[in-house]
KOLFI-60366 format. One record per residue: y, z, x of N, C-alpha, C in turn; residue in three letters. Coordinates in steps of 0.2 Angstrom, whole numbers, plus 5000, padded with zeros to 4 digits. Each point is the difference from the previous one (the first is absolute). Layout:
<pts>
YZXYZXYZXALA...
</pts>
This chain:
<pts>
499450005004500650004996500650005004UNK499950045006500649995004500149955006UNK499549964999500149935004500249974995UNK500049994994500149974995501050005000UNK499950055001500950024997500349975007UNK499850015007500349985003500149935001UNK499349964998500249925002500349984994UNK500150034993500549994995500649995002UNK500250075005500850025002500149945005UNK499549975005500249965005500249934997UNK499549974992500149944997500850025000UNK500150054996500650004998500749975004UNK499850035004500549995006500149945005UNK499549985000499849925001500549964994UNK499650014994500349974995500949995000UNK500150085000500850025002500549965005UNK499549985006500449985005500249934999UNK499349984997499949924999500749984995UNK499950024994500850014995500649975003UNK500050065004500950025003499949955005UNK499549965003500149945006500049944995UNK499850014996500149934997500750004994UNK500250064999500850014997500549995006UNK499850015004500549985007500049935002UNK499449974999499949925000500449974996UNK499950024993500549974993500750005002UNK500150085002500849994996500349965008UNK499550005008500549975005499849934997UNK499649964998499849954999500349944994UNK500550064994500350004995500949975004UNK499850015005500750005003500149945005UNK500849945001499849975005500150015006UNK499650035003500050015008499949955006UNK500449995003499949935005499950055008UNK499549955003500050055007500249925006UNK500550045003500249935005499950035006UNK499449955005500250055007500749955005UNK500050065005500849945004499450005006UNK500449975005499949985005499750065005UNK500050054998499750065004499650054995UNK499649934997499650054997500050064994UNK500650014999500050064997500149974992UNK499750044996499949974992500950044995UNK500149974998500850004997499649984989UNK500250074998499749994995500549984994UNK500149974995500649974996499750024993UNK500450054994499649994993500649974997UNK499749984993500550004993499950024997UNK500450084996499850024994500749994995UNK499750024995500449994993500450084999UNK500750005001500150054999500350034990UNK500250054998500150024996500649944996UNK500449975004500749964997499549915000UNK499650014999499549945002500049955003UNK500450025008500049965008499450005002UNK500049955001499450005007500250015008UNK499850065001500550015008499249995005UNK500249965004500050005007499950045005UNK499650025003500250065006499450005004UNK500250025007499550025006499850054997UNK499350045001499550055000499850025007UNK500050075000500350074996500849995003UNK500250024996500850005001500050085005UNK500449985005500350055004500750065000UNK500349974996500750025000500250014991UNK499750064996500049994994500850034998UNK500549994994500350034997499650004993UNK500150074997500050034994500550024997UNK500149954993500750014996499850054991UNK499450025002499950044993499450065002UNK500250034998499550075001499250014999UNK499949944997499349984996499649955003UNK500549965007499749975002499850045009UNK500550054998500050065009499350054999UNK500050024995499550044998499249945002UNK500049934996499549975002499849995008UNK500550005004500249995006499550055004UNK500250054997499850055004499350054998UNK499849964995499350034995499549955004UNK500149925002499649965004500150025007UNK500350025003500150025007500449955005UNK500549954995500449975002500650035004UNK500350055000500550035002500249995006UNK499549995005500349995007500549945000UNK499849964996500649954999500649994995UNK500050064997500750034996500449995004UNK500649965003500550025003500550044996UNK500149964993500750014994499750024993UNK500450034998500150034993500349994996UNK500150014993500650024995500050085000UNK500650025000500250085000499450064995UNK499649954994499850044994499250005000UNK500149975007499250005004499950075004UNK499750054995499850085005499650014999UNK499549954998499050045000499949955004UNK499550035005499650075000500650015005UNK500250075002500350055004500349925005UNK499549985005499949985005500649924999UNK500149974994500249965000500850025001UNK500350074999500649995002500250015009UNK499549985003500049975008500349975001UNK499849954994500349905002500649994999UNK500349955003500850024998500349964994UNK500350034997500349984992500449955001UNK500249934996500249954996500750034998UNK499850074998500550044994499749974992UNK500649994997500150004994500049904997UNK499649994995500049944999500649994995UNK500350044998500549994995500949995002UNK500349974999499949944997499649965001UNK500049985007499649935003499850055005UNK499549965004499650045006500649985006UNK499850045005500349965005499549995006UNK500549935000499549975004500149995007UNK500650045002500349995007499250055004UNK499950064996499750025000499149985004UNK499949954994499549995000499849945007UNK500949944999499849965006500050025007UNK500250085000499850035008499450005001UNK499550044994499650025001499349955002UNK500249924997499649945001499450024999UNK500050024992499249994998499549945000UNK499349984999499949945000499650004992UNK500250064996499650014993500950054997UNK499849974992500550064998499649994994UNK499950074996499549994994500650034995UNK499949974996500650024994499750024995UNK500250004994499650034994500349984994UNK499750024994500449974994500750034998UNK500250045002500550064999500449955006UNK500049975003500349975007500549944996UNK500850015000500449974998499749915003UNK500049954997499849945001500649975005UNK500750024998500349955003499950045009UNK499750074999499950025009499649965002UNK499450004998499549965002500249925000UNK500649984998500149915002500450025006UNK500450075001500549995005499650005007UNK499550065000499450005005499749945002UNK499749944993499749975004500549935003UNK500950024997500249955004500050005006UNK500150075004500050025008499449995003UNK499649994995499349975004499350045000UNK500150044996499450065001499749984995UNK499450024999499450014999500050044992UNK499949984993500250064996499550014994UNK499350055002499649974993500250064996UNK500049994993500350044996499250034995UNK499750065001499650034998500250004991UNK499650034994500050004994500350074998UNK500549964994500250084995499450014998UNK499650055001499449994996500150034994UNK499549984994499950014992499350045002UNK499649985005499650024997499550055009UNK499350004999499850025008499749945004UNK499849954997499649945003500749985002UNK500650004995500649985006500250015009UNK499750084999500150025005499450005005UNK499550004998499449985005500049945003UNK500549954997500249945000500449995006UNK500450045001500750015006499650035004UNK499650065000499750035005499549955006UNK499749954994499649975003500549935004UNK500349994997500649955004500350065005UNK500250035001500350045004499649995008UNK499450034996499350005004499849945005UNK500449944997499949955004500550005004UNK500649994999500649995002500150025006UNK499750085001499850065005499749975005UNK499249974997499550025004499650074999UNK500050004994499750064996499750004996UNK499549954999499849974993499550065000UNK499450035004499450045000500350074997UNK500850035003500250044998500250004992UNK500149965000500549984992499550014995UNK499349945000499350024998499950064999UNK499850025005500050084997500250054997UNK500749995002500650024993499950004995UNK499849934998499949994993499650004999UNK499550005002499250045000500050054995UNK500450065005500050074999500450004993UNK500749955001500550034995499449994990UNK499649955001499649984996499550064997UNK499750015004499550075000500350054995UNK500650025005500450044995500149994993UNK500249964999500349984995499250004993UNK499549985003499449994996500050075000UNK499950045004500050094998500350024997UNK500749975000500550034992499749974994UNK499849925002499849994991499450024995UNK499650045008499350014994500350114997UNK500550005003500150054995500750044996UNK500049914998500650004997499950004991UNK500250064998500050014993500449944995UNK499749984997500049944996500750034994UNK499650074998500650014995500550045004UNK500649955002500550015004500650054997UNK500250045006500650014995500649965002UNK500650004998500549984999500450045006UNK500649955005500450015005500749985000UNK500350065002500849975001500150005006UNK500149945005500150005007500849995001UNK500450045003500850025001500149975007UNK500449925001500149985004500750025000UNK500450014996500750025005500150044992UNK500450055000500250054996500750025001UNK500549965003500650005000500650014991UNK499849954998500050034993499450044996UNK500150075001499350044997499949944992UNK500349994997500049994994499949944997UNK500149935008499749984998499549965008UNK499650065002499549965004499749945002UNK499949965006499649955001499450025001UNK499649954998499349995001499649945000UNK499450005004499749934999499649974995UNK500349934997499849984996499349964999UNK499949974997499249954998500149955006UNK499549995003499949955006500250035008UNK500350044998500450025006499350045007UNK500149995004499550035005499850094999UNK500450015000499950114996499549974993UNK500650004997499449984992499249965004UNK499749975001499649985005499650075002UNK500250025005499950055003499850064993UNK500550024994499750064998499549984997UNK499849944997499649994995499349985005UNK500150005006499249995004500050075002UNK500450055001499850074999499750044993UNK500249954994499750044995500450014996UNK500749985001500450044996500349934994UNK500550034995500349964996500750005002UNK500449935002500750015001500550004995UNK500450054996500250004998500649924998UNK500150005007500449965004499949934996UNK499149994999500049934999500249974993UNK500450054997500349974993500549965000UNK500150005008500749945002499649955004UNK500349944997499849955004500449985007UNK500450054998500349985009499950045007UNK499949985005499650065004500450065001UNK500850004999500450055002500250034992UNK500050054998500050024993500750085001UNK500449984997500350065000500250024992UNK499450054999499850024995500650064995UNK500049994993500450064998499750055000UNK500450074999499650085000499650004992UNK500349944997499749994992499549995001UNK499949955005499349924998499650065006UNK500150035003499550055005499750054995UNK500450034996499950074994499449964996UNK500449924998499449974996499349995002UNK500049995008499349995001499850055004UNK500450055001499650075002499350025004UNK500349975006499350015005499850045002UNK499350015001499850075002499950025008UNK500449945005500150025006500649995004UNK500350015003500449985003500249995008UNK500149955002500049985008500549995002UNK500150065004500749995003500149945005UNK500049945001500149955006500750025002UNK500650024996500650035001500050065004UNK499550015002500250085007500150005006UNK499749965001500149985008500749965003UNK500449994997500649965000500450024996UNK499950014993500350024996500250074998UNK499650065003500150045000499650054995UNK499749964993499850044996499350055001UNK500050044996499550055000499850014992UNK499350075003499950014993500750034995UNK500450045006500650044996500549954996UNK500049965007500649964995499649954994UNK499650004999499749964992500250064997UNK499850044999499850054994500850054998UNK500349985005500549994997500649954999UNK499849974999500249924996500150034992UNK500849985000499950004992499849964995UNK499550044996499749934994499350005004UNK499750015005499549995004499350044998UNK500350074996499750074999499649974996UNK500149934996499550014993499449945003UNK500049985007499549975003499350044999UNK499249964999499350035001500150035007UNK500349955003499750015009500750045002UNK500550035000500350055000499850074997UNK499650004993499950054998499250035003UNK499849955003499450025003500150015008UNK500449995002500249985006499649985008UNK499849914995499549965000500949945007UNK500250035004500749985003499750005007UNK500149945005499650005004500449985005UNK500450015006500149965006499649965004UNK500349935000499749955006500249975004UNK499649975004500549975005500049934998UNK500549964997500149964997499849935006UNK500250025008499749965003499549955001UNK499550064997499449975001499749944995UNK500549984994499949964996500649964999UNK500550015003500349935002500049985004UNK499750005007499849965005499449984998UNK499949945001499349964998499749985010UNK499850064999499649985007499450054999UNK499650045007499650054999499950044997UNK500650054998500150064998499950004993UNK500049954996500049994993499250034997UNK499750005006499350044997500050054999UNK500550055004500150075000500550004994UNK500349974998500450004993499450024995UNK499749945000499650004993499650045001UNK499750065005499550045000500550065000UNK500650034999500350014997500250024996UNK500249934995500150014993499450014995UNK499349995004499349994998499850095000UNK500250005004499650105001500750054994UNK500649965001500450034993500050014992UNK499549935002499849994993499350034997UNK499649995005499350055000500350074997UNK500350045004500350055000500350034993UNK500249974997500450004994499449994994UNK499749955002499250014995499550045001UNK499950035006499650054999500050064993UNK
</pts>
């Protein structure tokens, strides 16, 4: 019997390995990669992927000199083991610890600056959907390299960047694994996700108590709470940004509440439950009022798994 279990575990991993080499086949194979040798021999590797604004960008492989212009893409950076060649950043780039090393861009608002960036002579600059367009036309008039990663809606969006990242790098083995992993998790939330869901109010900015944002139908949160199990209030709008009245919230009277507003915005359990008009909430009177790190679901990179395993254990939590 225990010969038996062991050459089962060994199929397994055989099996295993075989997968991920032939998932690494598809998706470099999916890609067009040209290899040129020069006169000494040495191989010069060239892809074209299709980035998020639907260019087909050009570029040598693995890129050496990388800028990062969104936090989603610095975090993937540094989740594959690309990092050594972070040279640059955007200011709003501070996970993990280590990324504030690299030296800062600064602020991409109004425009980026670029005096900045042509000292720096990147030979990659990764942008993202959140990335002003007209920067990335000003970028690639000076000559630079600009693939622009996905606003993601959803997680295959992002496993989708991760694995182009993974190329662009010379990291495709790590990035695999990433999503490997990120996928696993994600199965382990859904086999013990309660079906009879409750009802969520996710508080992305609370600057008018009275009349909250939050995320609407389609939007990547919405997404996210409902693969944790929950019901988005949110989704009665069809716009992904909803700024709801303290009427139309009374109306739909959730039974949890998430604070995405604390970590920047400053709110707490204190500051809800004293919100006037607030006291006749379920989830105030239960005090069902939750601090998050809103981080972790608005950047669509790694960390989004840590979100939804989050939201997934607060929601368990509440049902027990």
């Amino acid at each position: 019997m225990q010969i038996n279990k062991i050459l089962c575990r060994n199929k397994f991993l055989v099996l295993k390995t075989v997968i991920i080499t032939v998932l690494m086949l598809i998706i470099i194979g999916c890609q067009n990669i040209d290899n040129t040798s020069n006169s000494n021999n040495n191989v010069q590797k060239t892809v074209t992927l299709s980035d998020s604004l639907g260019r087909e960008i050009t570029t040598n492989i693995p890129a050496k000199q990388i800028i990062s212009l969104a936090a989603s893409n610095t975090e993937i950076i540094f989740a594959i083991g690309a990092d050594e060649n972070l040279i640059g950043r955007d200011e709003y780039s501070d996970y993990p610890p280590e990324a504030l090393n690299v030296e800062s861009i600064g602020s991409l608002y109004p425009q980026v600056n670029s005096e900045i960036i042509v000292n720096l002579e990147p030979d990659l600059i990764l942008a993202a959907g959140i990335t002003n367009p007209e920067d990335v036309k000003t970028l690639e008039n000076l000559g630079f390299i600009v693939y622009t990663s996905s606003n993601a809606s959803n997680l295959d969006d992002i496993y989708n960047d991760i694995s182009n990242i993974g190329i662009l790098t010379g990291n495709i083995e790590n990035a695999i694994a990433l999503i490997e992993n990120m996928k696993s998790r994600v199965k382990a939330i859904e086999t013990q996700v309660d079906r009879q869901s409750v009802s969520i109010f996710y508080e992305i900015d609370a600057t008018e108590p009275s009349k909250p944002w939050t995320p609407g139908s389609g939007s990547f949160i919405d997404t996210i709470i409902t693969s944790a199990g929950g019901q988005n209030i949110g989704a009665n709008s069809d716009d992904p940004y909803w700024q709801i009245s303290l009427e139309q919230l009374i109306d739909l009277d959730p039974d949890i509440i998430i604070l995405g507003s604390s970590k920047y915005g400053g709110q707490n359990i204190s500051t809800v439950t004293n919100r006037s008009g607030w006291e006749s909430l379920s989830a105030v009177k239960t005090k069902q009022i939750y601090e998050f790190d809103d981080d972790l679901v608005s950047r669509p990179g790694p960390r989004v798994i840590e979100g939804l395993e989050t939201i997934s254990n607060i929601i368990n939590k509440v049902n027990k």
